[in-house]
C-alpha positions as CSV (number, residue, x, y, z in Angstrom):
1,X,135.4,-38.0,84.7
2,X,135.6,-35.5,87.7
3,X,132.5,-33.5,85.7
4,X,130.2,-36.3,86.2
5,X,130.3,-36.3,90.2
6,X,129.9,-32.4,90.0
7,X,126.8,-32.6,87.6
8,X,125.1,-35.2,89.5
9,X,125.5,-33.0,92.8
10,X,123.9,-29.8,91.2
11,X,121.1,-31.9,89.6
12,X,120.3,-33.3,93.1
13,X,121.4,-30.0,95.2
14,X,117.8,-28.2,94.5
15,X,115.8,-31.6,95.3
16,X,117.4,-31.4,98.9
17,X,116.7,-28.1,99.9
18,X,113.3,-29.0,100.4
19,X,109.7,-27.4,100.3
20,X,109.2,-23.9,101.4
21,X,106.8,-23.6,104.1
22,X,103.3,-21.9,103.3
23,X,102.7,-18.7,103.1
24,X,100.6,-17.9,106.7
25,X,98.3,-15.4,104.9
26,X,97.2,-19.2,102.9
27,X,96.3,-21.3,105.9
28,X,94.4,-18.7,107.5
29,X,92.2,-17.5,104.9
30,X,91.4,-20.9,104.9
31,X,90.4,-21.1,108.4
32,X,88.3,-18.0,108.2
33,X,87.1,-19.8,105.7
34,X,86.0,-22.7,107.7
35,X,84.0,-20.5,110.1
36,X,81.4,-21.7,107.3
37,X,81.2,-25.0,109.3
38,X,79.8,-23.4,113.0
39,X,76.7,-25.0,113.8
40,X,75.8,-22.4,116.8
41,X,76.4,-18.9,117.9
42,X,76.1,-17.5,121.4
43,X,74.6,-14.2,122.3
44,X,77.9,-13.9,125.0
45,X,80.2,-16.1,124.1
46,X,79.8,-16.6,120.0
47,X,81.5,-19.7,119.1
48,X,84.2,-20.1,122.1
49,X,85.5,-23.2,122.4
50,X,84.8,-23.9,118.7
51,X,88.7,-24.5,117.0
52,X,87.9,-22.3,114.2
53,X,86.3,-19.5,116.1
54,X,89.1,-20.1,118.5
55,X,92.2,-19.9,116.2
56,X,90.8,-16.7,114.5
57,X,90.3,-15.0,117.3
58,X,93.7,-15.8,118.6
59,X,95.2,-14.8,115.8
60,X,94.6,-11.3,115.8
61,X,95.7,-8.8,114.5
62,X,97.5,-10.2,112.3
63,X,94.7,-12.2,110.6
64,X,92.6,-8.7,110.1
65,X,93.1,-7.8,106.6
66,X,91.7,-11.1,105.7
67,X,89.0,-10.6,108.0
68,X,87.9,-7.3,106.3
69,X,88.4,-9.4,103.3
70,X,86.0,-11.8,104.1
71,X,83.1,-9.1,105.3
72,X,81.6,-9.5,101.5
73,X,81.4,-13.2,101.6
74,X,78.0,-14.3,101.5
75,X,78.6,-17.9,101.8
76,X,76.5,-19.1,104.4
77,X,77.3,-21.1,107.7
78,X,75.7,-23.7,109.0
79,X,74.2,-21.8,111.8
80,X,71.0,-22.0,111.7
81,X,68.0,-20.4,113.4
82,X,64.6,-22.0,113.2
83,X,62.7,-19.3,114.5
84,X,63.7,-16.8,112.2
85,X,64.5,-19.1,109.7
86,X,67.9,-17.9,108.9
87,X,71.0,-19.4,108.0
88,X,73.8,-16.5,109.0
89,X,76.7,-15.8,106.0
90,X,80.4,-15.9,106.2
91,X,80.3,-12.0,106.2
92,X,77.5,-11.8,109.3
93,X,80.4,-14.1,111.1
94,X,83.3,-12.1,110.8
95,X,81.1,-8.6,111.0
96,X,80.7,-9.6,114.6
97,X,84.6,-10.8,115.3
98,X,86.0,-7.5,114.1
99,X,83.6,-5.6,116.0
100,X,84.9,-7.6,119.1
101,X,88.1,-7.1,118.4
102,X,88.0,-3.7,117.4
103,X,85.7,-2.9,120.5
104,X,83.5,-0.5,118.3
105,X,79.6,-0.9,118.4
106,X,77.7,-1.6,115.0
107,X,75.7,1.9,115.5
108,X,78.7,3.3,114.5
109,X,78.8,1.7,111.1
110,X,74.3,3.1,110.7
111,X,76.0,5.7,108.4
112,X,77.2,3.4,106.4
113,X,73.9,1.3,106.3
114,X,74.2,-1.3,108.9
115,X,71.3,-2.7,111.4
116,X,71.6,-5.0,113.8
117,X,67.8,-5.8,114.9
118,X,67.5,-6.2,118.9
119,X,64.0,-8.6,117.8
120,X,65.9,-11.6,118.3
121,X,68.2,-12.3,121.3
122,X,71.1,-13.4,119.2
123,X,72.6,-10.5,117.0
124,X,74.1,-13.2,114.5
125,X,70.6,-13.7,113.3
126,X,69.6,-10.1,113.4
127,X,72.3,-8.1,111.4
128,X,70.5,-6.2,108.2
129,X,72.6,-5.4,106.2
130,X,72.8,-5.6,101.3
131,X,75.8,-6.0,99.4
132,X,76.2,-2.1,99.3
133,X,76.0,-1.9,102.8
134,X,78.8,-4.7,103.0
135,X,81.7,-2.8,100.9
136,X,81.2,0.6,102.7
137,X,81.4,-1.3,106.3
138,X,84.5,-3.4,104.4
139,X,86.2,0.2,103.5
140,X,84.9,1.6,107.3
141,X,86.8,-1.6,108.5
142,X,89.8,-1.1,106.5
143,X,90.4,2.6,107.8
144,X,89.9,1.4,111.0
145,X,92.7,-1.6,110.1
146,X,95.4,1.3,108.9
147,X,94.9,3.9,111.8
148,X,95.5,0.8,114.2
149,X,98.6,0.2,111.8
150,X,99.5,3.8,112.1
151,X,99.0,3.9,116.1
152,X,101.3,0.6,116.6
153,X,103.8,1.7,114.7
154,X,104.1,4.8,117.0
């Protein structure tokens, strides 16, 4: 009879541990994700003041691999520009947060096959750039991404 208490405890014991919290790398994939949802993009202040724009930019660095990540996603936003007729991607978004954040101009990703036109007054409509051009500025990213690794940990 003394088993029966014991079993019933160790059937019940992994039911109250409870749920593991999710993984951060998860949740903010998926708010880089939802960048997909801006609406407008300022020449100055890009999307300040937006929650998404806000919590990715606050979350940095930690949230840069998944930034570089994201620089081949050509999903597009929902931005939109009726002059030039453009709808900006996923990967024109985050282009311009790591350069912020990196503090590095985009002539210094030309080699790689980048242009960002000064036609229009708003680079988020103006970047040039063809899937190519998107995986050398992703691996020009991701060396940036380790040297900043390699200074911090100095």
């Amino acid at each position: 009879m003394n088993r029966l208490p014991l079993l019933a405890l160790l059937l019940a014991l992994p039911l109250s541990v409870g749920c593991p919290e999710p993984p951060k790398t998860g949740k903010m994939d998926q708010i880089i994700t939802g960048l997909v949802n801006l609406t407008k993009w300022d020449p100055v202040m890009m999307a300040k003041g937006e929650v998404t724009f806000d919590t990715v930019m606050g979350d940095a660095p930690d949230n840069f691999p998944l930034l570089i990540e994201h620089l081949v996603d050509e999903t597009p936003t929902a931005i939109f520009d009726e002059m030039s007729g453009r709808n900006p991607k996923l990967c024109d978004v985050v282009l311009l947060i790591l350069l912020t954040h990196f503090k590095k101009d985009w002539k210094e990703f030309s080699k790689d096959g980048l242009f960002i036109s000064t036609a229009l007054d708003n680079p988020i409509f103006s970047i040039k750039w063809d899937r190519p051009t998107k995986f050398k500025v992703q691996a020009h990213f991701q060396k940036l991404y380790e040297e900043f690794q390699l200074n911090k940990e100095k």
